[in-house]
N, C-alpha and C positions, 0 to 999 in steps of 0.2 A: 270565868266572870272577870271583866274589867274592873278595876277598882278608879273613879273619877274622883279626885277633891272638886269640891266647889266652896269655896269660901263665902260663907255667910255673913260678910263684911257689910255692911251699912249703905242701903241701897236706897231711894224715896221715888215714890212715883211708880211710874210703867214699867220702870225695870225692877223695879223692886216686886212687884205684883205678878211679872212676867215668867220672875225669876222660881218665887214660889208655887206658882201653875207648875214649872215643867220640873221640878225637884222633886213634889209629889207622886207627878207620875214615872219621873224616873229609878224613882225607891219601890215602886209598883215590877221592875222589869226585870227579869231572870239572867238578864245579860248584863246587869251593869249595879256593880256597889256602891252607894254615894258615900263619899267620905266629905267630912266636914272637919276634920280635925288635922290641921299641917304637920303634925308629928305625928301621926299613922301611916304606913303605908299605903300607897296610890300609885297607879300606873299614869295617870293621866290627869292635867287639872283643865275645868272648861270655868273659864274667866265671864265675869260680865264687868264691860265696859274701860276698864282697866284693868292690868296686872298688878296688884299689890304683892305677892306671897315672892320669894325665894327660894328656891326647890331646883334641881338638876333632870328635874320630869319635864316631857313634852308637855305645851300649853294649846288650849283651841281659845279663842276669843269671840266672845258676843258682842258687837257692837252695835250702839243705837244709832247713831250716825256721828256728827262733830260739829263742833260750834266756826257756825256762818257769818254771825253781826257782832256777837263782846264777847268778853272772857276766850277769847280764841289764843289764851295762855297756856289754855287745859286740853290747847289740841296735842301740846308735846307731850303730856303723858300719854295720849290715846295713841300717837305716831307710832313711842317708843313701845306699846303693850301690842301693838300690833305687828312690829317687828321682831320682836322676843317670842311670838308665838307661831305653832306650826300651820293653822288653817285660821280663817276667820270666817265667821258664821254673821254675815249681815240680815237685818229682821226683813229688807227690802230691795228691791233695785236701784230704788231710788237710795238707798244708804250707800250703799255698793258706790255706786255713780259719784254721789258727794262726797265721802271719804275717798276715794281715789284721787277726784280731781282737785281737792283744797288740801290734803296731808302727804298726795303726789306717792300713792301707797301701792304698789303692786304684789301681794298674795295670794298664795293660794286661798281662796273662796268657794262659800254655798251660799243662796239667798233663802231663809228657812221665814213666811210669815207666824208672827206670835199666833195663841190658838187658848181657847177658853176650855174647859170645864162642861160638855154638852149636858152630861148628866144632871151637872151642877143649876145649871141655868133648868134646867128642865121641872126641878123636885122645888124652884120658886113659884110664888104664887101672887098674880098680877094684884097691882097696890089697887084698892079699890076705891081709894080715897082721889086715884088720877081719871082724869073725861077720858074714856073711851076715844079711839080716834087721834092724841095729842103728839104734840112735837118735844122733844126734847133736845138736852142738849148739855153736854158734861166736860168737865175739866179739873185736875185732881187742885188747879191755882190759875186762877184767871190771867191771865196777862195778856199785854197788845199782841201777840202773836195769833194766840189764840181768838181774836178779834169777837172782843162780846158787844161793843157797841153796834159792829156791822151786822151779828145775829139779832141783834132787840129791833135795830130801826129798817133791815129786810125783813121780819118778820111781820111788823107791825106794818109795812108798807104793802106788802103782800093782803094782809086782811082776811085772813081765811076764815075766821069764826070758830077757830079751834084754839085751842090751849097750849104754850110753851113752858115747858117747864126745865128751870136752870141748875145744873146740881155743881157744886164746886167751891172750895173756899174763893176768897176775894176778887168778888162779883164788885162794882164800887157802882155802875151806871143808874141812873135814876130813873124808874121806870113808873108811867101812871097812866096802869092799864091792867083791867081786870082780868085779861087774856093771858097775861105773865105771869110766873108764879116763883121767887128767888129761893131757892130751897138751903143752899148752904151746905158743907159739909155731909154727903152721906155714906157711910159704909157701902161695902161692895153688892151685901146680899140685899139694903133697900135699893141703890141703886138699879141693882136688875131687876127690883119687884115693878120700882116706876116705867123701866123700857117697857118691860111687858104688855105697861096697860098702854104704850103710845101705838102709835102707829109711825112715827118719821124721827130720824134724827139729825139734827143741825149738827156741821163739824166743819167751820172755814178755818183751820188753823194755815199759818199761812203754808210751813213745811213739818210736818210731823211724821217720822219715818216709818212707824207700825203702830197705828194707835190703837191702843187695846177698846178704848172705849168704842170706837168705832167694829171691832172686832165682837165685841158686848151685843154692840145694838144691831147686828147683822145676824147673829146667833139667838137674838132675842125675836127674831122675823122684821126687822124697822126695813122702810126705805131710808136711803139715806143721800143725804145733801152735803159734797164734800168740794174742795179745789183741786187744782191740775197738779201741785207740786207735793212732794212727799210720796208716803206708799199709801196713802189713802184711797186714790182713785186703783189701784193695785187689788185691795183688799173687796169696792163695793163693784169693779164691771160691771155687769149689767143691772146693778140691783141698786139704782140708786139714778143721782144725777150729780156731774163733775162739770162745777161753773170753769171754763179756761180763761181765767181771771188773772192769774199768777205767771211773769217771767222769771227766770233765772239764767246767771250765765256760767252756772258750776263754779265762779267763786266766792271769795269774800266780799259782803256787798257794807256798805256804813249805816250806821245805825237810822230808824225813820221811822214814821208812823206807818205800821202795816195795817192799822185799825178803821181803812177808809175808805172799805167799800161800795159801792153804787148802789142806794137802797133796792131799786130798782129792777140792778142786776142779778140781786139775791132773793128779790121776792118774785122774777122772773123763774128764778130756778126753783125755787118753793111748789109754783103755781104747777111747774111739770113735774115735781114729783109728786104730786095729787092727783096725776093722771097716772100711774103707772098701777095696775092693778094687782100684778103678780108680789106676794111677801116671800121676801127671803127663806132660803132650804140652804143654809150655809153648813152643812157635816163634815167640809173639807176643813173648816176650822177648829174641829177638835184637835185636842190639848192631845188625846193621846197620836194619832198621826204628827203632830209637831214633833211630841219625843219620842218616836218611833225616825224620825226624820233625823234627831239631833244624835240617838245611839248609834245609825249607821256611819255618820262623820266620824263619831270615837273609834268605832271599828276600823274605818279607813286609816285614819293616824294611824294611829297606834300597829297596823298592817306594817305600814312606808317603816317604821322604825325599825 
């Protein structure tokens, strides 16, 4: 039995969420002890996002990707957590890609997508208070990246006759329209009750490296409506529609409005994923093949030592 620290160090968001999916099912597995505790013994610690701990143990790191427009402060510690460690486990290719080419990183790598809970999602039960047929559309904090004015005014440009429904803290747009619904903050298990009852989900963030939410609404059966940059189009292939909206030139770009897209152009892409008839059969996103994915990387280390 491997013995892995993972430090339960104060995480928010995706990775926070990501991290507790695959720690569950890593305590599930015959091959690998999770340790949580820095003064116990461990063979191996598997990091998210940063190295914080101290130890003379080999380290694997999870990285979400690195910051591209501000705070590109906080890339030096992700540099150095990714140098102090023996592999790194990117969520994406597209992580992969933009960490190399703005932190100028060459390690040894695997690219493992995040992965949900099938069961989990399974034993939910469709919110019945949502229209049949609807759109949705989630973010754990609203921001320009995330671009919710370009989801309110393609939607509503679009004109489908269907319902959009918003989940996330700090929504701020002003919307007046019966077809929208601003929901606010909801836990994980409403959250899935609401995919359930949609049928499509909106996600133009402009680079989002593995978004779980998108992972949610793909496992929940949604088509989904995503952009070219990040591991989103990664995650929805064929099951969906990827607006090529979005450049990048793999580096640091200056700060801007990314919240300005062509109503047009996103209720263009609305109008064709209303055509696409086949719902998603996503099983490759189970959580347990993730951490069936992630114990044979600790296998490998822990081999090379």
């Amino acid at each position: 039995m491997i013995k892995v620290f993972i430090s339960m160090n104060k995480l928010k968001g995706g990775p926070f969420v990501f991290r507790k999916r695959l720690v569950d099912f890593l305590k599930k597995s015959n091959e690998i002890i999770v340790v949580d505790n820095i003064n116990k013994k461990f063979d191996i610690e598997l990091c998210f996002i940063r190295d914080t701990m101290f130890h003379n143990r080999p380290k694997i790191i999870r990285i979400d990707g690195c910051y591209y427009i501000d705070r590109l402060n906080f890339n030096v510690d992700i540099k150095r957590s990714i140098k102090k460690s023996r592999h790194v486990i990117y969520q994406s290719s597209f992580s992969k890609k933009m960490c190399e080419s703005i932190l100028g990183i060459d390690k040894p790598s695997s690219v493992v997508h995040n992965g949900i809970d099938i069961e989990y999602v399974q034993s939910i039960n469709p919110d019945e208070n949502v229209k049949q047929g609807s759109f949705v559309a989630c973010s754990n904090l609203w921001r320009n990246t995330k671009r919710p004015k370009s989801i309110v005014k393609g939607f509503l440009a679009a004109n489908t006759g269907r319902h959009l429904y918003i989940i996330g803290d700090g929504f701020k747009e002003k919307i007046n329209s019966p077809f929208i619904h601003c929901l606010g903050y909801q836990d994980n298990y409403k959250t899935i009750s609401i995919m359930k009852s949609c049928q499509y989900l909106i996600h133009l963030c402009h680079i989002d490296s593995c978004p779980n939410t998108v992972i949610e609404g793909l496992v929940c059966g949604l088509n989904v409506l995503c952009t070219n940059l990040g591991g989103s189009q990664e995650l929805v292939q064929n099951d969906g529609v990827i607006l090529q909206i979005d450049k990048w030139k793999n580096r640091v770009i200056g700060k801007c409005n990314l919240d300005t897209l062509d109503p047009d152009v996103v209720a263009n892409g609305i109008s064709k994923l209303m055509l696409i008839s086949n719902r998603p059969n996503r099983n490759d996103l189970d959580i347990k093949l993730v951490a069936n994915k992630y114990i044979d990387i600790i296998k490998r280390v822990i081999n090379q030592i």
